[in-house]
N, C-alpha and C positions, 0 to 999 in steps of 0.2 A: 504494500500500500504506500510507503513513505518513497521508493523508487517511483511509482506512479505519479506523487505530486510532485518526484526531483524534473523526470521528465515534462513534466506537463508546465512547470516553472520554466524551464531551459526552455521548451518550445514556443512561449510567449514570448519571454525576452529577445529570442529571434525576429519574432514576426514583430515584434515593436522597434528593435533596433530597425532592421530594412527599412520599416515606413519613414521612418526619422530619417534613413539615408536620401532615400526616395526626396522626401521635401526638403529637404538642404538642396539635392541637384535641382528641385524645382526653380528653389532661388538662386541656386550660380548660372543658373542660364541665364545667358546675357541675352538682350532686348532683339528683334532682329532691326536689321539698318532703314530706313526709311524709305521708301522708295525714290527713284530720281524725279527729278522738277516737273520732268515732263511729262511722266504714265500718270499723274494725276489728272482725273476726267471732272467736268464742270457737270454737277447734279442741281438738282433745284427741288429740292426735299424739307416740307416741314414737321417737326413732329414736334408732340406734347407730351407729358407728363400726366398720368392720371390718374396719380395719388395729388398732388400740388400746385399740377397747373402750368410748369415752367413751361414754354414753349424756345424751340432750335430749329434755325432754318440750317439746311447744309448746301454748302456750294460747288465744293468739291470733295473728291472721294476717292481712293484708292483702286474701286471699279463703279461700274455702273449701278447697281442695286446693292451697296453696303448695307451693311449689319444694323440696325436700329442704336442710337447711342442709350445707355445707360443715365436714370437717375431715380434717385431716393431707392436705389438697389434693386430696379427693376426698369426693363426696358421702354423705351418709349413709343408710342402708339405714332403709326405716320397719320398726318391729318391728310395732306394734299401735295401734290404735285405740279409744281409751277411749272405752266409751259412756256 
């Protein structure tokens, strides 16, 4: 029984080390580099916030139909599409 909990102690502290390793490499990953001046495309996207209200127009963007921006910890609703 007392080998049982030796193992069963060792096999946590593994699986807890790893994760820990795991997120440490999360953070050493550096940023990736920005893209050049000119692959940015000209969007005309607005969206809101619909816990608060905030409203974001976007001008440009890294492709054509980006990712919705983030706030108050949750995405933002697109309103409309300026033509």
């Amino acid at each position: 029984m007392l080998v049982l909990k030796i193992l069963l102690a060792v096999a946590v502290a593994v699986v807890m080390f790893r994760m820990g390793l795991a997120v440490l490499r999360m953070l050493a990953t550096p940023l990736p580099e920005p893209p050049p001046a000119g692959e940015l495309r000209k969007v005309k996207l607005q969206y809101r916030c619909s816990l608060c209200g905030t409203e974001v127009r976007m001008t440009v963007a890294t492709d054509e139909a980006p990712d919705p921006p983030r706030h108050c910890m949750d995405d933002m609703e697109l309103q409309a599409t300026e033509e």
